[in-house]
C-alpha positions in Angstrom: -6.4 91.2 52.4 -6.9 93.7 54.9 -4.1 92.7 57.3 -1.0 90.5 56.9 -0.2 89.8 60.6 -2.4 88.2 63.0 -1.7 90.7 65.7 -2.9 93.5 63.1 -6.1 91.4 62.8 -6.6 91.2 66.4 -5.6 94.9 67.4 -8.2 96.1 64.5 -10.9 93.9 66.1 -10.8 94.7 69.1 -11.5 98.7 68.2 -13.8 98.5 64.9 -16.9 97.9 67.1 -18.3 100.3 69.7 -18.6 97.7 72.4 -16.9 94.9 73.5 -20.0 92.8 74.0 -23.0 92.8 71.7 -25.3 89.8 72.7 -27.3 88.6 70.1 -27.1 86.5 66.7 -28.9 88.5 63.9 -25.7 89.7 62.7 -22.8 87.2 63.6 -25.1 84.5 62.0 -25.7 86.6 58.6 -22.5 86.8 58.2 -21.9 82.9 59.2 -24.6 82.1 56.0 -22.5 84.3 53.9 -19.6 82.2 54.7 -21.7 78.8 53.9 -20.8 78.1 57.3 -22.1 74.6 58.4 -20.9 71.7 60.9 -22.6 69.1 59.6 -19.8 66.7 58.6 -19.0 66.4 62.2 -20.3 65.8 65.5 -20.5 69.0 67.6 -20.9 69.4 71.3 -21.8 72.7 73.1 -20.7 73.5 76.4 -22.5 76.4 78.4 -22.4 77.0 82.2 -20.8 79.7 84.9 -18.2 77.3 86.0 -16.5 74.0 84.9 -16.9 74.6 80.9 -13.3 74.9 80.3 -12.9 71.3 82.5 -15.6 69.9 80.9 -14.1 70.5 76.9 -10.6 69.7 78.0 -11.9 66.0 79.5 -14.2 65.5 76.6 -10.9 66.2 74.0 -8.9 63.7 76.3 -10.8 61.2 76.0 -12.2 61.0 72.7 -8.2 61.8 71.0 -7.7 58.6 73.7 -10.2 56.7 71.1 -8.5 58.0 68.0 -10.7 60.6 66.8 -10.1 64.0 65.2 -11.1 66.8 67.4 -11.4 70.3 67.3 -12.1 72.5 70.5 -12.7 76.5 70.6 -12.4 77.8 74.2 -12.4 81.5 75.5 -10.2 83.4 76.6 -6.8 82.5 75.7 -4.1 82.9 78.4 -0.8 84.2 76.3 -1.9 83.7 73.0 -4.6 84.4 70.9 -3.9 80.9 69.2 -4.8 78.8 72.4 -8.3 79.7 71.7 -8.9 77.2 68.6 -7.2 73.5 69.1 -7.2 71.1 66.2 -5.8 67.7 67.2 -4.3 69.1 70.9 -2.7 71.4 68.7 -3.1 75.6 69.1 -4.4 76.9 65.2 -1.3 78.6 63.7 -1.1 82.2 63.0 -2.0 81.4 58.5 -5.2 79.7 59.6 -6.6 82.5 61.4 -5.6 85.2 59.2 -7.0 83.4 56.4 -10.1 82.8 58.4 -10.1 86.5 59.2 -10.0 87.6 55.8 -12.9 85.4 54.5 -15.1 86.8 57.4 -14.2 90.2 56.5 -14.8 89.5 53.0 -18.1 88.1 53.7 -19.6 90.6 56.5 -19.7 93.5 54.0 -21.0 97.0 56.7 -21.9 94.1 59.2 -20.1 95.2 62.3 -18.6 92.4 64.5 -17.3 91.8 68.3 -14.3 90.3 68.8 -15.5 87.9 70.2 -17.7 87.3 67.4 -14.8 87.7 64.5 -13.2 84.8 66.7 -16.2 82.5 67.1 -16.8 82.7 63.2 -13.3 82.0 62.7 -13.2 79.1 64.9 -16.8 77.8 62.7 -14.8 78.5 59.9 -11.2 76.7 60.4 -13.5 73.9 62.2 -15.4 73.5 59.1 -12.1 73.8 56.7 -10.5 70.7 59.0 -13.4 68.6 59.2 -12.6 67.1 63.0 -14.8 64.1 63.6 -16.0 66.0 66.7 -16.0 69.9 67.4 -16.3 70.8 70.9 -17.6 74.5 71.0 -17.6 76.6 74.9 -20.4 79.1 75.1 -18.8 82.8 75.9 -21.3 84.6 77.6 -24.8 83.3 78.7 -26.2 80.6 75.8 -28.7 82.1 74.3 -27.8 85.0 72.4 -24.0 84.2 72.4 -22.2 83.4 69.4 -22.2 79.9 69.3 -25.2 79.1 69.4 -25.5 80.1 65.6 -25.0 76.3 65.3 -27.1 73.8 66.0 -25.2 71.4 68.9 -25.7 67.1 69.0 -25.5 67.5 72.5 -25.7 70.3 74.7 -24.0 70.5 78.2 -24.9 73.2 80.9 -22.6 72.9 83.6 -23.3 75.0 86.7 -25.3 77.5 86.9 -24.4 80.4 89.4 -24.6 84.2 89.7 -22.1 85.9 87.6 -22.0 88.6 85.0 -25.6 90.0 86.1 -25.6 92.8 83.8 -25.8 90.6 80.9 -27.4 87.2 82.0 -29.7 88.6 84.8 -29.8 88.6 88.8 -30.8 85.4 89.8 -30.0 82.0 88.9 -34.0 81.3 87.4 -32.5 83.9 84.9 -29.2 82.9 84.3 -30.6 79.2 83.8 -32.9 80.1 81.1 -30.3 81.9 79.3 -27.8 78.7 79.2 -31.0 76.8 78.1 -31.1 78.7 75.2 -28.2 76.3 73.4 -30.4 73.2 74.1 -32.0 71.9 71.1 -35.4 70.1 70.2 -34.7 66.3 69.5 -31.3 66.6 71.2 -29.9 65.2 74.6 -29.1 67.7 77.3 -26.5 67.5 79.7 -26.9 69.0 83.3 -23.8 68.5 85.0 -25.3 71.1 88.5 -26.7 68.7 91.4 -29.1 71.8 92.0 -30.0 73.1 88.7 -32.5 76.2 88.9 -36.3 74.9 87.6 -35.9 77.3 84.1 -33.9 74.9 82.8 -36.4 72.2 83.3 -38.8 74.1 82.1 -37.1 75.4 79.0 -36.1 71.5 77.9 -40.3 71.0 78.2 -41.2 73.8 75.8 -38.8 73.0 72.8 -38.8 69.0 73.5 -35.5 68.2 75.0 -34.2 64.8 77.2 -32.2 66.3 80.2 -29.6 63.9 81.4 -29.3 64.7 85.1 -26.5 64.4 87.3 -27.3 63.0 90.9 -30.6 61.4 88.7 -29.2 59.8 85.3 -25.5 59.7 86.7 -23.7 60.0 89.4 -20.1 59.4 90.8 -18.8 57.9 94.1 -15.9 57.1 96.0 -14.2 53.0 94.8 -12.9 51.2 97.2 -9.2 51.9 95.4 -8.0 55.3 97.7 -8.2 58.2 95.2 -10.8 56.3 92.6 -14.2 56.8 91.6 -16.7 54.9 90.2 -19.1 56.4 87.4 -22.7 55.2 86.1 -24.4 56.7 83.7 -27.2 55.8 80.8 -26.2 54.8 77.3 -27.7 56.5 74.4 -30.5 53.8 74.1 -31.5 54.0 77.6 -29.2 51.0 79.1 -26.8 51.4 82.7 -23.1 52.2 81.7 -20.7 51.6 84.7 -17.3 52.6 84.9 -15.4 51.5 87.9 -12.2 53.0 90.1 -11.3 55.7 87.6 -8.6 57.9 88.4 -10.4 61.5 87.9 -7.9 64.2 87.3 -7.7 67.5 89.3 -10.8 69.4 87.9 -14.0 69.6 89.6 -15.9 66.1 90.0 -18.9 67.2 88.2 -17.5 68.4 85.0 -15.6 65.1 84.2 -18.9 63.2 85.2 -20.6 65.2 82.8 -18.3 64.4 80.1 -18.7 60.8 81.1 -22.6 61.3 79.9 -22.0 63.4 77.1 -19.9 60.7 75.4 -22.2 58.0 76.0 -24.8 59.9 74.2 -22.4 60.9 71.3 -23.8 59.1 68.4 -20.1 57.2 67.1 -18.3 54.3 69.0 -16.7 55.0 72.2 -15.4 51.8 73.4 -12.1 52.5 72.4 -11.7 55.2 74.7 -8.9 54.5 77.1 -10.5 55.8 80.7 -6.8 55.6 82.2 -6.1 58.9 79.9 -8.5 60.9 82.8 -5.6 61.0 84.9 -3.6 62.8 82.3 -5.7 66.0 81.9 -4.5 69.1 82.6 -6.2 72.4 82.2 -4.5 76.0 82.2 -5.3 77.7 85.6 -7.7 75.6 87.0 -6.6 74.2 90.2 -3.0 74.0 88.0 0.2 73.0 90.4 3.6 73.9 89.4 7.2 74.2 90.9 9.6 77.4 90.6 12.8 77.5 92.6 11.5 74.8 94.8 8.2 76.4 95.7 4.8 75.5 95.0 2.3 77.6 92.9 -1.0 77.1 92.7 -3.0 78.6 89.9 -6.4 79.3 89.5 -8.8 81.5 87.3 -11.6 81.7 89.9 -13.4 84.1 89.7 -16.8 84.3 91.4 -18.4 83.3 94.5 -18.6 79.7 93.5 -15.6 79.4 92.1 -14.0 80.8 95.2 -15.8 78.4 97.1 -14.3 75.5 95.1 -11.1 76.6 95.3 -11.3 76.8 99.5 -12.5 73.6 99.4 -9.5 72.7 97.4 -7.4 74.2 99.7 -8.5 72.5 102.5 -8.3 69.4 100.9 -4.7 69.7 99.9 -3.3 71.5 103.0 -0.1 70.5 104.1 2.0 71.7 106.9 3.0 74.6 105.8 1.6 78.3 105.3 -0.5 79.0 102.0 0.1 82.8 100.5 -2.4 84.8 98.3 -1.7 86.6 95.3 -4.8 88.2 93.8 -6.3 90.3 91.6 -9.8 90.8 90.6 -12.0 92.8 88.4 -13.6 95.7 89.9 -17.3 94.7 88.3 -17.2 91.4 90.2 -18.7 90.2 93.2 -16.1 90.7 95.5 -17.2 90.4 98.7 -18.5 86.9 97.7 -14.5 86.0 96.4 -13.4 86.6 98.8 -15.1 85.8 102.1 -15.0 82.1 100.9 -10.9 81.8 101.1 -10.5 84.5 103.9 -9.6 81.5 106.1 -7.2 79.6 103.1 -4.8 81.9 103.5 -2.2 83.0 106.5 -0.7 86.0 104.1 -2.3 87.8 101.2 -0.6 89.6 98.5 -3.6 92.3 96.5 -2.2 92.5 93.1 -2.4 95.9 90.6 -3.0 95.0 87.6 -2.4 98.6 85.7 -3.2 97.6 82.2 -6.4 96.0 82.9 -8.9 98.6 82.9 -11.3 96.8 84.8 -9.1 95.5 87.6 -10.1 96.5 91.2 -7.4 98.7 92.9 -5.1 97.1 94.7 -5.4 99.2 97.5 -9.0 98.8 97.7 -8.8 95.3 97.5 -6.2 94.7 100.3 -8.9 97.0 102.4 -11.7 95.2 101.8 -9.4 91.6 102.9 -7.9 93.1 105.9 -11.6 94.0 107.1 -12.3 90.3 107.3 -8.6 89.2 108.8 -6.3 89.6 110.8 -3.5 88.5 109.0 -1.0 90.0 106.8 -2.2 91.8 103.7 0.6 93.5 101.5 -0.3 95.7 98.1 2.1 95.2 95.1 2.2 97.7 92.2 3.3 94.9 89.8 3.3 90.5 89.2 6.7 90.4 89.1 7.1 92.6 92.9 4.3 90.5 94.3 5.7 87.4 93.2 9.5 88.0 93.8 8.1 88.8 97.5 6.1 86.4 98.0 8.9 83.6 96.8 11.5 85.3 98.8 9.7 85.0 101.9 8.6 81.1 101.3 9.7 78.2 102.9 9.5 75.2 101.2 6.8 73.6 102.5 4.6 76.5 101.6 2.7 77.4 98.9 1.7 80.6 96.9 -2.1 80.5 95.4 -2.6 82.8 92.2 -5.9 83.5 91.1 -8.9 85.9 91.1 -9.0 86.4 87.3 -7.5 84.8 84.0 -5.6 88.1 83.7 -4.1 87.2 86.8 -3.0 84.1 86.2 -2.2 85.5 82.5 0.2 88.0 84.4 1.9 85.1 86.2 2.7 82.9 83.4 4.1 85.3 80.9 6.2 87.1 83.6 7.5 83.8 85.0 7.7 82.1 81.4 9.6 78.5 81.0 10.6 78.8 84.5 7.4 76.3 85.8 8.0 73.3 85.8 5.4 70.1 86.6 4.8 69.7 90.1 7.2 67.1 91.7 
């Protein structure tokens, strides 16, 4: 074995290839037949989309552990530990699994060089493979297509939104960026499309390989119940009949990713109706929309991180606005599209905190940041050098009916939980 720790693993992957991202499946998936690497035994749903594929796993693993079933999820990226990226029954893989898992790809790849994002999708395969979960729920990285994942064959493919982001890689325009998420939809096998307004690619992709699209605001749809705060659901069954699911109690992620999960599962070829709908209320995702109490004040965290994104979160915002003042503390990445981050929230906030984040190489200056914000306000906008001196500041200076909003990146939000570790607390 090459390695005996797993943060040895991870520290040699992450400098054995020349680039951090290498789109494309000639070599990951060599090295995945090498490894006899097959879902088969198990039911396995791929998620792909800009926004809403982190929601749209964590509903699906709710609900179907609410049913009884074994379930294994791989998400990316992981927020303090590498582990978080690979769940087997709601629980993170331990440290043995992985470098075991590590070992065997190494074994197996011979010269082949590998990403590290590709060592940990083959791992995840593997370890999902090795448990044999009734149901693997697999979240695209990058794009669809030429991402790692899609080495296997899906039952069901989800595409969740589909917006500009990561243009270098996916293309300019979202024509582009759809066909590329099209690229995990199979022939024979249901699609999800969980976008009210999805670009015509996709359409057009599901017609050349000979693919049912499921699409939301056509094949289901969600609506206000009577009950204040429910929704009511209808969808198609597998065999083509209504479903209806009355005053559900969604939980707080975006609408259209737990409707979408609603249609996945009644396409998933195993029973559902022991699912217990009243679980929806219980899910809670990492950094998405995520409200927690310290000292008495209220945090907000969120990973968004692109124009639409940003636009969620305003609406958010807005939504949820209470009587007292709502502070920023951000920090993006410099190769994003900040202009559209930030216009979106420049009227969320009455105080803005730019963030440096000086071990993230490709983190926007803080000062440039808190230039570009105070050219579209007027209001207060302070530059910390460090989490822990924007977030001491910002606490120090709350009241408690205001609230403090962290987001612009996952390494933001990253920052914020591991300096402020087992001091959150559930929000009262």
């Amino acid at each position: 074995m090459r390695f005996d720790t797993l943060n040895e693993w991870l520290v040699w992957q992450e400098s054995c290839h020349s680039s951090e991202i290498e789109l494309g499946l000639e070599r990951v998936g060599a090295v995945a037949r090498a490894m006899g690497l097959t879902l088969d035994r198990s039911k396995v749903i791929t998620v792909a989309g800009t926004n809403g594929k982190g929601s749209t796993v964590a509903v699906l693993n709710t609900l179907l552990r609410s049913a009884g079933y074994s379930v294994a999820c791989f998400t990316s990226p992981h927020f303090l530990r590498y582990n978080e990226r690979i769940k087997l029954d709601d629980c993170d893989v331990s440290d043995q699994l992985l470098i075991e898992s590590f070992d065997r790809i190494d074994q197996a790849r011979g010269t082949i060089p590998l990403t590290f994002f590709e060592f940990g999708t083959l791992a995840a395969i593997d370890i999902c493979q090795h448990h044999n979960a009734d149901v693997i729920l697999l979240e695209v990285g990058l794009g669809g297509r030429l991402d790692a994942v899609n080495i296997i064959d899906a039952d069901i493919a989800v595409i969740t939104s589909i917006d500009i982001d990561h243009e270098d890689w996916l293309g300019s325009d979202r024509e582009q960026i759809g066909r590329e998420k099209a690229g995990i939809m199979r022939s024979g096998k249901p699609t999800v499309s969980a976008g009210l307004t999805p670009p015509a690619s996709l359409q057009i992709e599901a017609d050349k390989i000979g693919t049912t699209i499921y699409q939301a605001g056509r094949d289901f749809m969600y609506r206000q119940a009577r009950e204040h705060g429910r929704w009511n659901w209808s969808g198609q069954s597998i065999d083509g009949q209504p479903v209806e699911l009355l005053a559900l109690q969604f939980p707080s992620l975006p609408a259209e990713s737990v409707s979408a999960a609603l249609q996945t599962l009644q396409l998933l070829d195993l029973p559902i109706t022991k699912i217990d709908y009243n679980s929806l209320a219980n899910v809670d995702l990492t950094g998405r929309f995520q409200c927690r109490v310290i000292e008495g004040k209220q945090v907000v965290l969120d990973v968004a991180h692109n124009p639409a994104a940003a636009s969620y979160l305003a609406k958010r915002l807005q939504q949820t606005h209470g009587v007292g003042r709502t502070i920023a503390l951000v920090a993006v990445m410099a190769d994003k599209d900040i202009d559209g981050i930030v216009e979106p929230l420049i009227n969320s906030f009455d105080t803005w905190y730019a963030l440096e984040l000086a071990d993230v190489p490709r983190a926007m200056k803080a000062s440039a940041l808190a230039k570009k914000i105070s050219s579209l306000t007027d209001v207060d906008v302070h530059v910390s050098s460090t989490i822990a001196i924007a977030f001491s500041d910002a606490l120090s200076m709350m009241e408690k009916e205001d609230r403090l909003v962290v987001f612009g990146s996952f390494f933001t939000v990253a920052g914020l939980l591991e300096f402020a570790d087992g001091k959150f607390y559930d929000e009262i």
